[in-house]
Structure formats: structure tokens, C-alpha cells
Wavefront OBJ file of the C-alpha trace (Angstrom):
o trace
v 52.728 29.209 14.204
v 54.250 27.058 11.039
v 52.907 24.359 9.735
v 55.399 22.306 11.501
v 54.533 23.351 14.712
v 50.641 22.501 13.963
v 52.171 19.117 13.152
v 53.471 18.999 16.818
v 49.952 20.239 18.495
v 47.870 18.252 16.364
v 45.944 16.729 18.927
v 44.755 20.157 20.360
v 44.114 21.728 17.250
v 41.932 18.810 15.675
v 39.780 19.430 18.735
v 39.263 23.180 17.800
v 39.254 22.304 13.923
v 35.843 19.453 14.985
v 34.321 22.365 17.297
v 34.520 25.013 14.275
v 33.660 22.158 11.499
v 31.537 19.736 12.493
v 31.340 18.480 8.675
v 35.049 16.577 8.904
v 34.852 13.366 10.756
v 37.399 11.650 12.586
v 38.301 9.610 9.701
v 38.622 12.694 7.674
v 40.983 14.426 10.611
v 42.858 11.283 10.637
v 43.535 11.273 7.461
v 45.457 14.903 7.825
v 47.102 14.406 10.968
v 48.444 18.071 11.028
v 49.391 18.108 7.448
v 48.376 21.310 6.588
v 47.235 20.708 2.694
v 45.305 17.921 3.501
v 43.379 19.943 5.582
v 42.821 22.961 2.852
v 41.695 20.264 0.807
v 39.202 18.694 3.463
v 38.201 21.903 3.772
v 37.544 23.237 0.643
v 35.756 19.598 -0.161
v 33.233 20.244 2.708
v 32.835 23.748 2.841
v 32.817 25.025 -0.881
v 35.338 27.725 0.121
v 38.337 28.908 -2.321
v 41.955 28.024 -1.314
v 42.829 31.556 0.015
v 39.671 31.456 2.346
v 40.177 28.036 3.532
v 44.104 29.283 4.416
v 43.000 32.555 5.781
v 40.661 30.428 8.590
v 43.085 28.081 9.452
v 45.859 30.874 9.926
v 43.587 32.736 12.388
v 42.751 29.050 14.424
v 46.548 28.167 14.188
v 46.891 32.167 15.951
v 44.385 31.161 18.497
v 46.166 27.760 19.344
v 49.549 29.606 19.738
v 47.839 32.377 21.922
v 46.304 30.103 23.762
v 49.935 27.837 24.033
v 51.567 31.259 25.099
v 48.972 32.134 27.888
v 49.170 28.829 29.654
v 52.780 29.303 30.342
v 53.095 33.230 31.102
v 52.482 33.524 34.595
v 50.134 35.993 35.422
v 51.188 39.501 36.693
v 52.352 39.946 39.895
v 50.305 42.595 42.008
l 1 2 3 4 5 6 7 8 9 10 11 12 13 14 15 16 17 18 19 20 21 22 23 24 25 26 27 28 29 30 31 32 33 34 35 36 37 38 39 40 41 42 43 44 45 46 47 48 49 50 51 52 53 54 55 56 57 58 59 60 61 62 63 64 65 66 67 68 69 70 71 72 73 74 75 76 77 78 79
């Protein structure tokens, strides 16, 4: 999933993004609203982490959200 595409699930991602970093308030999420540097920066602020680890988490959420996205309309097999 792009960064574009994060822009257009924001609202389900910031829910996963508070669950996994409790550190970022709303104001803080706000402030990103699915732009994807703001939130390196937020995290790298709060967490101490480098810019390739705080890119290397969100990639893998952003994979989870899409997986997720993709489950919910598959139907499931038929028997």
C-alpha cells in the first residue's frame, strides 16, 4: 500500500498506529492526517528510533491494513 492509499484509510490506520504507540496523542495524529513524513517524524520524536526503523514499522502496519482491506472483501472459500 502507497502512501497515497494510507492517505485514503487514514481513519483505520490511526486506530492501529494509537494501539501500537500509545506515546502519539490525538493532537499529534491529527497533525499527520495520513501524511506519511509527518508520521516518521512523530515517530522518531517519541520513540528515539532512526528513520529506516521508523519506515520499516510503518511499512509492515501499512501491510497489515491492506491484508486486512483484502480479507474483508474476498469471500471465503466455497466448500
Amino acid at each position: 500500500m502507497d502512501t497515497d492509499a494510507l492517505e485514503g484509510r487514514w481513519d483505520q490506520f490511526k486506530g492501529m498506529v494509537k494501539e501500537r504507540w500509545g506515546k502519539l496523542t490525538d493532537d499529534d495524529l491529527k497533525e499527520c492526517e495520513g501524511r506519511h513524513e509527518q508520521l516518521v517524524g512523530k515517530l522518531r520524536q517519541y520513540y528515539d528510533m532512526s528513520e529506516q526503523e521508523a519506515e520499516a514499522q510503518l511499512a509492515e502496519m501499512r501491510q497489515r491494513l491492506h491484508e486486512a482491506h483484502l480479507g474483508a472483501r474476498t469471500p471465503p472459500p466455497q466448500r
